[in-house]
N, C-alpha and C positions, 0 to 999 in steps of 0.2 A: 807421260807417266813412266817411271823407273821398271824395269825388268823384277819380279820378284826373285830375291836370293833364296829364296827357301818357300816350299810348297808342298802341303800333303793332304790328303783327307785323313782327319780323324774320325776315328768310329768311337762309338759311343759303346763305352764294356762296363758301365755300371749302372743301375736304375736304384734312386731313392726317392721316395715322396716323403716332401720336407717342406712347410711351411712358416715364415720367420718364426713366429713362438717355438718351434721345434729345432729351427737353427740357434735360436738366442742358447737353450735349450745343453746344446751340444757344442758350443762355441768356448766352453772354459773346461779344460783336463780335468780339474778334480771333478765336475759335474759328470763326466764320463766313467770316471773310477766310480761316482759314489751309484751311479747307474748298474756297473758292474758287479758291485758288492748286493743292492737290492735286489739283482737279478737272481742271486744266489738263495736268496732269505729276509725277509722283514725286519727291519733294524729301526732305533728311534735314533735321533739327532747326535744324542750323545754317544754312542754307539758305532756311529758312523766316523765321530770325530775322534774315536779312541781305535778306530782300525785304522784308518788318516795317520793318526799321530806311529801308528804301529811299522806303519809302510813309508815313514821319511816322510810323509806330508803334511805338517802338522796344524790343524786350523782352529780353529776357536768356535766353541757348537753354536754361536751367532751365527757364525758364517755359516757352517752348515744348513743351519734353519734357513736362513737367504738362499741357498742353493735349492734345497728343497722345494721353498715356495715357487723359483724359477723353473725345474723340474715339476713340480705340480703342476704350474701354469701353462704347460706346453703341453699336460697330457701323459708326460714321462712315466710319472710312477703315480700312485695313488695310495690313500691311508688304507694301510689295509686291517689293522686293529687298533683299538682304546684301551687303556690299560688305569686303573687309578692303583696310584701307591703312594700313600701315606697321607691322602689330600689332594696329589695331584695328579693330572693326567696324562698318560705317554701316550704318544702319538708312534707306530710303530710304520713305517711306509714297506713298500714291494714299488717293483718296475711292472710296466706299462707295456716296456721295451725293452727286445735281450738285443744287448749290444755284445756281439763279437770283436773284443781289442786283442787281435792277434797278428803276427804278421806272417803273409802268404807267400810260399815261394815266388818270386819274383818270373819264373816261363812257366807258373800255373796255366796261363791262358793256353799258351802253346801244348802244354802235357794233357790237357782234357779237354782240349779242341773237338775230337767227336764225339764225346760227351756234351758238350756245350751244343754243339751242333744237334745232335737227337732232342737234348732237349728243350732247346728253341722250337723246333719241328711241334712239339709238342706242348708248349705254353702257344707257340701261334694259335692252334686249336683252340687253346681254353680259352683265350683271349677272344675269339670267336664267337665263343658261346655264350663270353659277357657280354659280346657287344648285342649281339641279338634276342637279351636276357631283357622280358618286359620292361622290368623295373630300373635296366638300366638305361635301356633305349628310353623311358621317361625323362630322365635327365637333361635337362631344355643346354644345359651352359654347355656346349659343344666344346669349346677350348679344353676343357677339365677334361675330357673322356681318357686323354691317356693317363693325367694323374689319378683319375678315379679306378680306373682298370688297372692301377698299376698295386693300387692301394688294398684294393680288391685281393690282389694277388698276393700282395703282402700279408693285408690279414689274414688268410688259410694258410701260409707259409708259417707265420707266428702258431698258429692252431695245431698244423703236423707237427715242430720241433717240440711243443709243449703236449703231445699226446703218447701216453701209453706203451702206445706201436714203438714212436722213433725212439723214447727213452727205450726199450727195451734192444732196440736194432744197435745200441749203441753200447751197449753192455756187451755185448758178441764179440 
C-alpha cells in the first residue's frame, strides 16, 4: 500500500438535520428563494411567480405550483390561509423553515472561536438534559438520538429567533 500524500482530520463545523424529502426539498435555487420570500410573508403561486419574474427569475406559476407541492411535501412551508375571489380559491403558503441565504465572512470560525467554544460548553449541558429527559430516553431507535437531539435543538432555536425577545434584541 502507497504512502498517503495528503492527511487530515476533519471536524465537523456544521449540524443539520435533513431527511431525503427535506434534501429533494432544498436541492433546486429557486425552491430556496421561494422559501426565502415565504419566510418573510404568505404569498399564493402567482405572487411568488411575479417576485420570481421581478428578481431575473422568471418561471411559469405551474412551476411554481410544482415547487410548492415539493416544498409542501418536505414539511417546508405550509398553507397558511384560503382566500375565495371571484369563485376561486387562493391558496396563500408561509415557510416551515427560515432559511438564512447569506454569505459569512469566510475566518468567522476563527473570529468567534470563544464564543463558539462557551457555547458548545453550554449546548453540551442541554444536550444532557435531553438525553436524560424521560421522554427522550423512551425512544428505542438509538442510531437516531443525535438527529433527534439535534432536531430538538433546532426546534427551540426556530422558536427563540421567531419570539418577541430576539425580534426585539434585534431592533437595538
Amino acid at each position: 500500500m502507497s504512502d498517503a500524500l495528503f492527511q487530515k482530520e476533519v471536524k465537523i463545523t456544521k449540524v443539520s438535520t435533513i431527511n431525503s424529502q427535506v434534501a429533494q426539498g432544498l436541492s433546486d435555487p429557486t425552491r430556496i428563494k421561494i422559501l426565502e420570500m415565504l419566510g418573510q410573508k404568505a404569498m399564493t403561486a402567482e405572487e411568488i411567480a411575479k417576485s420570481l419574474d421581478s428578481s431575473g427569475n422568471k418561471k411559469a406559476t405551474t412551476t411554481v405550483r410544482h415547487h410548492l407541492e415539493i416544498l409542501k411535501g418536505a414539511g417546508l412551508i405550509a398553507p397558511a390561509k384560503m382566500v375565495e375571489v371571484r369563485g376561486a380559491v387562493m391558496k396563500y403558503y408561509s415557510a416551515t423553515m427560515r432559511v438564512y441565504n447569506c454569505e459569512a465572512p469566510s475566518d468567522l470560525e476563527k473570529k468567534a472561536d470563544k464564543l463558539v467554544d462557551e457555547l458548545a460548553g453550554k449546548i453540551a449541558k442541554i444536550l444532557k438534559s435531553v438525553h436524560a429527559d424521560k421522554r427522550f430516553a423512551s425512544i428505542k431507535n438509538e442510531k437516531c438520538h443525535g438527529f433527534l437531539a439535534a432536531e430538538i435543538l433546532n426546534l427551540a432555536l426556530a422558536r427563540a429567533t421567531e419570539s418577541q425577545q430576539y425580534k426585539e434584541l434585534l431592533k437595538q
